[in-house]
C-alpha atoms as a printed R data frame, in Angstrom:
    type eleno elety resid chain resno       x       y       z
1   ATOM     1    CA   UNK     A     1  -6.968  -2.500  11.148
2   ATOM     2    CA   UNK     A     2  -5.714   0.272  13.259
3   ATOM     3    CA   UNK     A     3  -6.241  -1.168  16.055
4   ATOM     4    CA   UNK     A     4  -4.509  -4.689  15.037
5   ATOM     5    CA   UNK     A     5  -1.881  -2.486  13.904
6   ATOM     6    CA   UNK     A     6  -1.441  -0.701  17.464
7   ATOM     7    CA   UNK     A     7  -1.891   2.462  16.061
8   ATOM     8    CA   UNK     A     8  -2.566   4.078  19.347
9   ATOM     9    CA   UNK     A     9   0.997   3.294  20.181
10  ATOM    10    CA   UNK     A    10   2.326   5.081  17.465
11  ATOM    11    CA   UNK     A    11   4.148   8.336  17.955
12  ATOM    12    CA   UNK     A    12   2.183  10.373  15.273
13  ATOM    13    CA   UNK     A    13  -1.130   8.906  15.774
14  ATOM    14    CA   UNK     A    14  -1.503   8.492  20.057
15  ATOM    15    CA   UNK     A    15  -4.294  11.082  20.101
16  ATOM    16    CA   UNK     A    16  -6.346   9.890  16.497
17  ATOM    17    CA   UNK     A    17  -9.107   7.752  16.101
18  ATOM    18    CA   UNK     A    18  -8.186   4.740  13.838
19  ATOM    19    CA   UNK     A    19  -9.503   5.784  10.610
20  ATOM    20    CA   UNK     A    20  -7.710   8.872  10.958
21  ATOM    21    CA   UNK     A    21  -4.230   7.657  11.731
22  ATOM    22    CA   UNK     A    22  -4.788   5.101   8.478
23  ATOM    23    CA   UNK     A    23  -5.121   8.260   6.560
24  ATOM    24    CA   UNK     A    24  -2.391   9.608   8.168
25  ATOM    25    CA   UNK     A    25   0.289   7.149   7.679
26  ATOM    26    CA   UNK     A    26  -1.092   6.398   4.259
27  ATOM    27    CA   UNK     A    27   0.041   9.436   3.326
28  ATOM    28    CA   UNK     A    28   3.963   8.186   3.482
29  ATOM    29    CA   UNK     A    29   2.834   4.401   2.677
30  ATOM    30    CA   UNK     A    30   3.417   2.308  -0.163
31  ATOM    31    CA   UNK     A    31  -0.126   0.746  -1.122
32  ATOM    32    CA   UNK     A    32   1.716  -1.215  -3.604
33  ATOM    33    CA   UNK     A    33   3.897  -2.917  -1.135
34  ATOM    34    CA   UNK     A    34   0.536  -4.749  -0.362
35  ATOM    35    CA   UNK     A    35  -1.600  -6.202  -2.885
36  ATOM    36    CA   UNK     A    36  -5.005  -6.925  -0.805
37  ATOM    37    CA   UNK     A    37  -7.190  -8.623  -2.988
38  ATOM    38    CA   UNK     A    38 -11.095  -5.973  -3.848
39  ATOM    39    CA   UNK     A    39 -13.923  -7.770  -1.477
40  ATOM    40    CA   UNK     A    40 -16.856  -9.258  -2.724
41  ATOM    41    CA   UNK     A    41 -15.968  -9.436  -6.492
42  ATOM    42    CA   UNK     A    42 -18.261 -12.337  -7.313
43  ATOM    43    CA   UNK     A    43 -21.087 -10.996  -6.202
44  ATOM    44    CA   UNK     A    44 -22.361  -8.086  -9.271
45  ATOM    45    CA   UNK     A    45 -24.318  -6.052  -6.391
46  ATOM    46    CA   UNK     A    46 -23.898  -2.645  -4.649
47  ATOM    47    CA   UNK     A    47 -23.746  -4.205  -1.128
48  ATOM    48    CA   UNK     A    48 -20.277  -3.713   0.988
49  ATOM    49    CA   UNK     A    49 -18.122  -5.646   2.974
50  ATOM    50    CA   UNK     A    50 -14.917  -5.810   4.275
51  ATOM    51    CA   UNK     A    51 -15.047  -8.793   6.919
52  ATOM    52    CA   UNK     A    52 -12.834 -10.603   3.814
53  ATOM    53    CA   UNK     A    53 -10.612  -7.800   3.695
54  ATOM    54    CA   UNK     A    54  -9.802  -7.903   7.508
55  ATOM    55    CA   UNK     A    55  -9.023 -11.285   7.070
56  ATOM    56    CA   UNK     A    56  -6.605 -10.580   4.445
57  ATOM    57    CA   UNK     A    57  -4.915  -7.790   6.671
58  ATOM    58    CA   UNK     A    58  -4.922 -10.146   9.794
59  ATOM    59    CA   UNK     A    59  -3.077 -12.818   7.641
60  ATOM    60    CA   UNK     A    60  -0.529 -10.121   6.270
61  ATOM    61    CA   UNK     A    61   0.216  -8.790   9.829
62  ATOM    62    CA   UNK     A    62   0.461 -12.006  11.220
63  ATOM    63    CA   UNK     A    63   2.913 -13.159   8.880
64  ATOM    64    CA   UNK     A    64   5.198  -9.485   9.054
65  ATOM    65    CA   UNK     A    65   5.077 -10.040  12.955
66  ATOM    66    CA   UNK     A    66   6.656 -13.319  12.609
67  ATOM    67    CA   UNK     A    67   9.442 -11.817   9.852
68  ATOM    68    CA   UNK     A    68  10.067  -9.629  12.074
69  ATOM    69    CA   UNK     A    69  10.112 -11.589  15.463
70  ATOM    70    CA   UNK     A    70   7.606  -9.228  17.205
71  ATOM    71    CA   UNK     A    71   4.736  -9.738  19.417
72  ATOM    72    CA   UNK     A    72   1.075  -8.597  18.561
73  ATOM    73    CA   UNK     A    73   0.681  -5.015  19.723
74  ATOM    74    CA   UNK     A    74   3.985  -4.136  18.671
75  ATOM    75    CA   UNK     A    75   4.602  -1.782  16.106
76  ATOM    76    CA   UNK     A    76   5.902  -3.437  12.814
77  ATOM    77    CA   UNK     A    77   8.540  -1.362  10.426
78  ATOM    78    CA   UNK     A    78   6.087  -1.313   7.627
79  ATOM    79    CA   UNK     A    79   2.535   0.167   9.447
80  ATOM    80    CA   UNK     A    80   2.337   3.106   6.377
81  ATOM    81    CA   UNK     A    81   2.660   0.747   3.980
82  ATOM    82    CA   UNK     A    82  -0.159  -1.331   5.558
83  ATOM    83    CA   UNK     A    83  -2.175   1.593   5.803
84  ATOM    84    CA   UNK     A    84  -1.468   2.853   2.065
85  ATOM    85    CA   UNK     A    85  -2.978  -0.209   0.844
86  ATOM    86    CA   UNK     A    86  -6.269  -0.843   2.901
87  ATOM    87    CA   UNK     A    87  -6.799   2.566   2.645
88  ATOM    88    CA   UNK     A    88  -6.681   2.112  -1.249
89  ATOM    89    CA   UNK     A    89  -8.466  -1.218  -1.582
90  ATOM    90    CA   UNK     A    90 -11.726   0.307   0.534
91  ATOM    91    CA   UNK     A    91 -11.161   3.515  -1.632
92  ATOM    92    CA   UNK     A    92 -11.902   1.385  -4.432
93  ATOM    93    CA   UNK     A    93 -14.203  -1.152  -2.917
94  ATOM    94    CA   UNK     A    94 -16.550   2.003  -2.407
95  ATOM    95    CA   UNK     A    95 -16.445   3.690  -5.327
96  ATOM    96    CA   UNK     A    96 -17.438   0.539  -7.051
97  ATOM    97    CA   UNK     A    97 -20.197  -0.126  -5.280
98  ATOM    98    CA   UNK     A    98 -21.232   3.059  -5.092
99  ATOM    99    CA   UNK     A    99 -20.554   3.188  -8.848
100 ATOM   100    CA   UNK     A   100 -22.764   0.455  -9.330
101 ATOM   101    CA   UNK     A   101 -25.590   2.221  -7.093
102 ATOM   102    CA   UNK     A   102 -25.360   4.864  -9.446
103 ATOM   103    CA   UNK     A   103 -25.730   3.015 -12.670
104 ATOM   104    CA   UNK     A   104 -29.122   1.157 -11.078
105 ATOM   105    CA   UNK     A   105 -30.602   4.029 -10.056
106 ATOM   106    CA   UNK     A   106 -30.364   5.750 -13.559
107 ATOM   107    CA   UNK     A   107 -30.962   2.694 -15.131
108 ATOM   108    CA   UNK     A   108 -34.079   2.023 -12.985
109 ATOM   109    CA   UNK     A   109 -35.424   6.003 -13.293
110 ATOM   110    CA   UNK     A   110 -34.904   6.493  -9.885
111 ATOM   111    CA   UNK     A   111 -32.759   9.232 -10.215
112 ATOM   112    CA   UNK     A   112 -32.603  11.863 -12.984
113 ATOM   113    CA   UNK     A   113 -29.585  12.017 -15.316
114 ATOM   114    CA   UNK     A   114 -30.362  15.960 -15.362
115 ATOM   115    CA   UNK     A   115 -30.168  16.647 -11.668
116 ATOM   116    CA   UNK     A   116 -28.195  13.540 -10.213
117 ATOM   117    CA   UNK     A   117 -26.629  14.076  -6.990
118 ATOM   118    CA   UNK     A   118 -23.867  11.838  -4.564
119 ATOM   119    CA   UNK     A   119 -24.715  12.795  -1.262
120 ATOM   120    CA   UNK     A   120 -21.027  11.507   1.026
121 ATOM   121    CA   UNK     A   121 -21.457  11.702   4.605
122 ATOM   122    CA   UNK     A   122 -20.546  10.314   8.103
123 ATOM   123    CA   UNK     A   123 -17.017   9.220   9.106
124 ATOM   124    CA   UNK     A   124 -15.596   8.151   5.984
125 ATOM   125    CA   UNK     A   125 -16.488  10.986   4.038
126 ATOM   126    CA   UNK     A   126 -13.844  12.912   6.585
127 ATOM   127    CA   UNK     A   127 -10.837  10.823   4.477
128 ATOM   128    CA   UNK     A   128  -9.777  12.653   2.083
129 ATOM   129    CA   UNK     A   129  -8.660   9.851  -0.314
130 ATOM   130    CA   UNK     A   130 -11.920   7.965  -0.411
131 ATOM   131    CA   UNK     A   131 -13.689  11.531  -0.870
132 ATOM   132    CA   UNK     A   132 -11.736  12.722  -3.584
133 ATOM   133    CA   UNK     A   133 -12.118   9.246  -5.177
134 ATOM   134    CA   UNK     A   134 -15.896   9.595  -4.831
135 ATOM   135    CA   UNK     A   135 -15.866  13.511  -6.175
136 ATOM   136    CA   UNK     A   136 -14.023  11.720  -9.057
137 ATOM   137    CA   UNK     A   137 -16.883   9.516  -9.857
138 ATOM   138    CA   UNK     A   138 -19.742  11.752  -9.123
139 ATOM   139    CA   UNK     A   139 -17.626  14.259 -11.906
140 ATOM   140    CA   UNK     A   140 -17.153  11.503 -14.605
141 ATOM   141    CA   UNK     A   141 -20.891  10.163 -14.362
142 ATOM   142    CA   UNK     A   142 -22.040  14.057 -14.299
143 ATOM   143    CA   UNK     A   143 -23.224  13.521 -11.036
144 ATOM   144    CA   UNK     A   144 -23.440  16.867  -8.267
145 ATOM   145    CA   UNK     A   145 -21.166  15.753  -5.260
146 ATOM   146    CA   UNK     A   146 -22.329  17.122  -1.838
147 ATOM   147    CA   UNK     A   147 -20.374  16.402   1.432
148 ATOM   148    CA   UNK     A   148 -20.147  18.618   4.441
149 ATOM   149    CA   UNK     A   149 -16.833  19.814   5.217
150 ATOM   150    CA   UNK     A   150 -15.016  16.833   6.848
151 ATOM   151    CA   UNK     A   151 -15.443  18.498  10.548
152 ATOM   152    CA   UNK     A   152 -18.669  17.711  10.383
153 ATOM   153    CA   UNK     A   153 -18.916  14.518   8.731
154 ATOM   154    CA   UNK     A   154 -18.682  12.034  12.140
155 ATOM   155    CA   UNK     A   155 -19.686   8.540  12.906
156 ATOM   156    CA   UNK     A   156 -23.083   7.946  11.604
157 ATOM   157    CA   UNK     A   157 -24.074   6.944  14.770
158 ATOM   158    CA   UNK     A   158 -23.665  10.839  16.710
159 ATOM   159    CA   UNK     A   159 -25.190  12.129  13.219
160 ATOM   160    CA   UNK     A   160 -28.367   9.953  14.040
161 ATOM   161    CA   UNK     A   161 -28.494  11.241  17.393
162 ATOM   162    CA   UNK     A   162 -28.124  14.666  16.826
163 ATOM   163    CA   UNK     A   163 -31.021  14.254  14.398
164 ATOM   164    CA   UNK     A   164 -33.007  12.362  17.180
165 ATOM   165    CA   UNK     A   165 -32.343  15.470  19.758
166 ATOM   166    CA   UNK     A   166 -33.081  18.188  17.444
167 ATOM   167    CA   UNK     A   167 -36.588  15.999  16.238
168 ATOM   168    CA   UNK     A   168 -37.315  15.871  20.060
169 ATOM   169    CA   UNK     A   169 -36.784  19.841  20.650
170 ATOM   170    CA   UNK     A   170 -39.172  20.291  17.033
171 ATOM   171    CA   UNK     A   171 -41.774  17.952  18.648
172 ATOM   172    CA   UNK     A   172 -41.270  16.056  15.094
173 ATOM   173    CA   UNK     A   173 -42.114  12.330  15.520
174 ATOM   174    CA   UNK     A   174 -40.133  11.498  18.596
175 ATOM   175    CA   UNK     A   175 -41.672  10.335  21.735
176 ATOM   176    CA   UNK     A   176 -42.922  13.198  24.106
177 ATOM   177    CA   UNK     A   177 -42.100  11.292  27.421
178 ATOM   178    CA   UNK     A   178 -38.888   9.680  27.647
179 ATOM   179    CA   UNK     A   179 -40.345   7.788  30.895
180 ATOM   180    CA   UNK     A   180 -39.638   3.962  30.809
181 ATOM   181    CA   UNK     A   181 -36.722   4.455  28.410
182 ATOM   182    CA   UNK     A   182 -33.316   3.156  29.360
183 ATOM   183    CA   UNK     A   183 -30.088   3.543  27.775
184 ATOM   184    CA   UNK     A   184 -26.464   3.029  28.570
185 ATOM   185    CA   UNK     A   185 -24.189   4.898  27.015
186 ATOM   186    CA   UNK     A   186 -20.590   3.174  25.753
């Protein structure tokens, strides 16, 4: 969304990465100027998606660009309102999801009731909308909320990483010669 929004271009948001300058410009957004319709509601699972959603936002850009007689990559007037609401609709498309998680794993025994815990973590526990909406949750099911402090929560992908480089200087099930493997950064 941010970048279909040309976020980058924006004076307040050159220098953030897109989920960041969403929260940002929610901040001063009307979500309510936008009414994007929760993904997935047929389906009565905990799995997530938002490929429906990002049609949605496609189809509501589209149509502001041609109200507004711009070209795609311009900035439209209305870019925090935008923002307000798909940050809200995938604040709520996670908690209910993870909501449901929570109710099958208690229901199933998996977890305790007594010592329940929501662990949030990787990039979008650093928004602080969708985190406080989760701490919420975890409160009002008695669940213990852990997240790391949002400097540390990055994309899941470094996290895994970091885990793999720390496993290899342990000697904890990681390969011991790195000979024959190729990557390419990107």
């Amino acid at each position: 969304v941010a970048r279909r929004l040309s976020l980058i271009k924006h004076p307040e948001c050159h220098s953030m990465a897109g989920g960041k300058a969403i929260e940002h410009l929610a901040q001063t957004g009307n979500r309510q100027q936008y009414m994007f319709r929760l993904p997935m509601q047929q389906y009565r699972n905990c799995d997530f998606s938002f490929s429906g959603l990002q049609n949605l936002v496609n189809k509501a850009i589209m149509q502001k660009e041609k109200e507004e007689g711009i070209q795609e990559g311009e900035l439209l007037s209305c870019v925090t309102d935008i923002a307000a609401a798909v940050q809200h609709v995938v604040a709520i498309h996670i908690i209910q999801r993870t909501y449901r998680a929570m109710l099958f794993c208690i229901k199933n025994s998996i977890l305790s009731p007594k010592n329940a815990t929501l662990v949030v973590s990787g990039g979008v526990a650093s928004n602080q909308y969708i985190r406080r909406g989760l701490q919420t949750l975890a409160k009002a099911n008695n669940f213990a909320f852990l997240s790391p402090p949002p400097r540390l929560c990055t994309d899941n992908g470094v996290m895994i990483a970091w885990n793999g480089i720390e496993r290899l200087r342990a000697g904890l099930g990681v390969l011991h010669s790195t000979d024959g493997i190729r990557y390419e950064p990107k």
